[in-house]
C-alpha positions in Angstrom: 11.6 -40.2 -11.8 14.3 -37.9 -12.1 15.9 -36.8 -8.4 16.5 -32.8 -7.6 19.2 -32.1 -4.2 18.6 -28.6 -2.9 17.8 -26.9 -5.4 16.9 -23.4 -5.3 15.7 -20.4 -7.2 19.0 -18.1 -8.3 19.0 -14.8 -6.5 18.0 -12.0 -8.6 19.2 -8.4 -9.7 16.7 -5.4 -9.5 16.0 -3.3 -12.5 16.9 0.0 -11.7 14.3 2.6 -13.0 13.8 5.8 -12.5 15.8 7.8 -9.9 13.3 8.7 -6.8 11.8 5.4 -7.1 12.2 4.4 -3.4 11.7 1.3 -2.5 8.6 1.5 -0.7 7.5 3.5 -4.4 8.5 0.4 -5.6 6.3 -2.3 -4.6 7.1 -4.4 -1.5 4.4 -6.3 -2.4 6.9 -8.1 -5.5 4.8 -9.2 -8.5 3.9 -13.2 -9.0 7.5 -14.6 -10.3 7.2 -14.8 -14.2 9.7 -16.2 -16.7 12.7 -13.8 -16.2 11.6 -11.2 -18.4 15.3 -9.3 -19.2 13.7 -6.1 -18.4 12.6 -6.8 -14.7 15.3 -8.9 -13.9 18.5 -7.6 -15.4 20.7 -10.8 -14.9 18.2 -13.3 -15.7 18.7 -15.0 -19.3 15.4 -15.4 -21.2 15.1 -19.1 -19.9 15.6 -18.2 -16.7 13.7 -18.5 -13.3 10.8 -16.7 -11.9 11.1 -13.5 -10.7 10.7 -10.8 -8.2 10.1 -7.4 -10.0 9.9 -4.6 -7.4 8.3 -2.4 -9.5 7.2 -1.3 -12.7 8.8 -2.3 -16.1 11.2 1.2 -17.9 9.3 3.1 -20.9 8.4 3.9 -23.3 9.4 7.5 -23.3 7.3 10.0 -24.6 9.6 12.0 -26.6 7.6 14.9 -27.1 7.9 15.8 -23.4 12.5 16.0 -23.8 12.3 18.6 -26.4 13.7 18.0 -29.9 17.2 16.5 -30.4 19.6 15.9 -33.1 21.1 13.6 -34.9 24.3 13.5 -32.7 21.9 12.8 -29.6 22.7 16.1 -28.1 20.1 16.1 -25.3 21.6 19.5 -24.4 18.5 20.3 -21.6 18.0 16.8 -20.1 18.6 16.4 -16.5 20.0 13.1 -15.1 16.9 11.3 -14.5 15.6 12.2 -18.1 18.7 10.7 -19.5 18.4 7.6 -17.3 14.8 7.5 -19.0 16.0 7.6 -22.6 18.6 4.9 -21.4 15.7 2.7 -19.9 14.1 3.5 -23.2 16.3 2.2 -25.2 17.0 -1.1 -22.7 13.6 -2.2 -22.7 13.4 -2.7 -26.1 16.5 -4.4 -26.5 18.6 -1.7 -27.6 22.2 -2.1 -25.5 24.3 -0.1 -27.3 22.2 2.8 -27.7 21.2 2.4 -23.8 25.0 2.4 -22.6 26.1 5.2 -25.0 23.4 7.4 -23.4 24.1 6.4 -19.6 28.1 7.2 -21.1 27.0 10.7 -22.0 25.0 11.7 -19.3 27.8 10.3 -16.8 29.9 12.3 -18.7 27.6 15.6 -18.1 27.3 14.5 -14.5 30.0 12.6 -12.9 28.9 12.9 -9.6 24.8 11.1 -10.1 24.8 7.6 -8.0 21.8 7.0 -10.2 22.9 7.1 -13.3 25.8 4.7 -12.0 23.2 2.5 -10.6 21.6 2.1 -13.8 24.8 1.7 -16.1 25.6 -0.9 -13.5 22.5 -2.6 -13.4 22.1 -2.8 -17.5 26.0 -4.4 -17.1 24.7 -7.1 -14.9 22.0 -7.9 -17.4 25.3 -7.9 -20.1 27.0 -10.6 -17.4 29.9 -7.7 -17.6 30.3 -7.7 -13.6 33.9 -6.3 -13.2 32.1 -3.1 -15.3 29.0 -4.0 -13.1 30.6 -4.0 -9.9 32.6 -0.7 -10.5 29.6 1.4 -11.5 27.6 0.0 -8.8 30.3 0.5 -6.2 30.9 4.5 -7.4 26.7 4.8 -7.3 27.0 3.8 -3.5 29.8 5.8 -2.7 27.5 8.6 -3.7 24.6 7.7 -2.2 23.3 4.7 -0.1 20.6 2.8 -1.5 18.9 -0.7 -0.8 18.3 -1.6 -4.2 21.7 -0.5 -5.0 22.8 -2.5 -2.6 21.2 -5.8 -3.9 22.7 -5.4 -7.3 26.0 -4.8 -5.9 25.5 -8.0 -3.6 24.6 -9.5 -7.6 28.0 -8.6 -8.6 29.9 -9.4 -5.4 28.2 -13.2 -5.7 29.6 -13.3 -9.2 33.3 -13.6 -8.3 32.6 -15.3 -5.8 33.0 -12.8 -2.9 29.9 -14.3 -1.3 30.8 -12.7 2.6 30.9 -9.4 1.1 27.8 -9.8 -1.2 26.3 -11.5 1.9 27.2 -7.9 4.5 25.9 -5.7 1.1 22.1 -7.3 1.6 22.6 -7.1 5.5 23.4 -3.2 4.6 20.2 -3.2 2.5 18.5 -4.5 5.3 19.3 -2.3 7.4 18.6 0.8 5.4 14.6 -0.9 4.6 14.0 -4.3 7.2 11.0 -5.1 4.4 12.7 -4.4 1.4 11.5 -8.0 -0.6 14.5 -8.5 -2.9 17.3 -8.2 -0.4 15.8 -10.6 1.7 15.0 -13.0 -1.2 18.5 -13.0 -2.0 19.7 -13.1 1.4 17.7 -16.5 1.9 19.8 -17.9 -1.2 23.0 -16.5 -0.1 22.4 -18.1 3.2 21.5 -21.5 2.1 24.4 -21.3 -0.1 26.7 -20.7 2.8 25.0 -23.4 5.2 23.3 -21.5 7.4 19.8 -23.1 6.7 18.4 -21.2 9.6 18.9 -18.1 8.3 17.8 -19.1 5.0 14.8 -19.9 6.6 14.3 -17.0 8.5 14.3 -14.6 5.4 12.2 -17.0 2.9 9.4 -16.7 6.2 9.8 -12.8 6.4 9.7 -12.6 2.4 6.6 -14.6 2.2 5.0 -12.8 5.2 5.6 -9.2 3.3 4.0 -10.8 0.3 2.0 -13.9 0.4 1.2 -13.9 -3.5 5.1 -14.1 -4.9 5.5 -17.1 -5.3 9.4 -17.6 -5.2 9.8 -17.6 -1.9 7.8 -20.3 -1.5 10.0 -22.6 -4.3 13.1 -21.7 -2.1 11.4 -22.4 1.7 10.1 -25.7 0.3 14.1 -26.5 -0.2 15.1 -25.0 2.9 12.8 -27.1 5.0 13.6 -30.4 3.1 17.1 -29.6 3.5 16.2 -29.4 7.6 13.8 -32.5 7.2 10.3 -30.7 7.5 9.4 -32.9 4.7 5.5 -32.2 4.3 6.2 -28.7 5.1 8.6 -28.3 2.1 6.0 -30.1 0.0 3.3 -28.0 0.9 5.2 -25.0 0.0 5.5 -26.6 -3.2 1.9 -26.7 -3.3 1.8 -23.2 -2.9 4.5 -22.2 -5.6 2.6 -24.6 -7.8 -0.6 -22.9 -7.3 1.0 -19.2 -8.1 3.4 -19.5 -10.1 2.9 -18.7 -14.0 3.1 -21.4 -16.8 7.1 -22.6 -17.3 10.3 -24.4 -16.9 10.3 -23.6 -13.1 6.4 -24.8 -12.8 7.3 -27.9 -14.4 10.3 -28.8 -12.1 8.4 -27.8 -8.9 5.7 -30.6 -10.0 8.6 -33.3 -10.5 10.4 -32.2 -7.0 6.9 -32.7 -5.8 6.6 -36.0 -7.3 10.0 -37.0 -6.4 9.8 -35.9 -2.3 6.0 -37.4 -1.7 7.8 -41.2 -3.1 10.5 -40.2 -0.8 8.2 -39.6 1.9 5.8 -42.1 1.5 9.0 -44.6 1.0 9.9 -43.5 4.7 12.9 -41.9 3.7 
């Protein structure tokens, strides 16, 4: 039976859509976790955890609705959030050079747009470019505060391992929205990553409180209350990942945690 410490579900980035999206707009309520679909979860690899969308997946683009363009991609009449679409476009179907040259153009046309920052950022997390990441990021919140912003920037702080500063980014997030679902997911894993098990604990409650039917949270409480010693507590929240989460790698290592804690338990240990 093969034995698992602590293990917990990575924090996540959020895919940055379209500007306006607020993150009320953009579902509290954060889908069931899935297999890390690139386009919901920038920084996940395909065989990567479950996830915590908080909204709707980019495109397609109708076309017709941009007017005709040439050859050179001279979207001459396009306003920032139009370009951001065509960018999104072109991301969601896989299509990263052709997604960054556009977001390079329209930052170009307008220097001073936190969202189009925000999404070049965002689309260089999901490259694993985070010195790129965390400048574009950091220039989108110069120009304007935003929670989801803030999340990815947290992303890119944890990636060099700047894990204070990434950890007072999600508190900033927090403060801007108390409910916002991906800031306090990853705050729970920045937490237990730092020791502070309470804390962790704390956040995993309020993120499954906000949305009883992700089932994340759920994976991660289970190892936060092991980790405290609330054995059949952390079991049962395995129980409830089990039951919601989707067909997958994390599915089937949730069922031999399980496994592996009840001998434990039942062993008196």
């Amino acid at each position: 039976m093969p034995r698992f410490p602590y293990v917990l579900i990575p924090a996540l980035a959020v895919a940055l859509m379209f500007a306006g999206c607020k993150p009320d707009e953009a579902k509290q309520e954060a889908a069931p976790p899935a297999a890390a679909p690139a386009a919901t979860a920038p920084v996940a690899a395909a065989s990567g955890p479950p996830t915590l969308p908080p909204g709707a997946k980019a495109g397609p683009l109708d076309l017709s609705k941009i007017g005709p363009h040439d050859e050179a991609y001279a979207h001459e009449s396009l306003g920032p959030d139009e370009w951001a679409s065509v960018a999104l476009m072109y991301q969601s179907k896989g299509q990263f050079g052709e997604a960054l040259a556009t977001l390079d153009q329209a930052i170009a046309r307008y220097p001073k747009n936190a969202h189009l920052y925000a999404v070049r950022g965002a689309l260089w997390l999901q490259l694993d470019e985070y010195a790129k990441a965390l400048a574009d990021l950091e220039r989108s919140l110069e120009l304007a505060e935003d929670p989801g912003v803030r999340v990815n920037y947290a992303e890119a702080l944890r990636r060099f391992d700047r894990k204070e500063d990434a950890l007072a980014s999600l508190d900033r997030a927090l403060e801007t929205n108390p409910d916002y679902l991906p800031a306090l997911f990853n705050r729970g894993v920045l937490r237990f990553e730092l020791g502070d098990e309470k804390g962790a604990l704390a956040d995993f409650d309020r993120a499954i409180a906000i949305d009883p039917t992700a089932a994340a949270p759920y994976f991660n409480r289970a190892a936060v209350r092991w980790a405290l010693g609330q054995k059949e507590a952390a079991i049962a929240d395995l129980d409830a990942f089990i039951e919601r989460a989707p067909v997958g790698e994390w599915k089937e290592t949730a069922r031999d945690l399980r496994a592996s804690w009840q001998e434990q338990l039942e062993a008196g240990r």
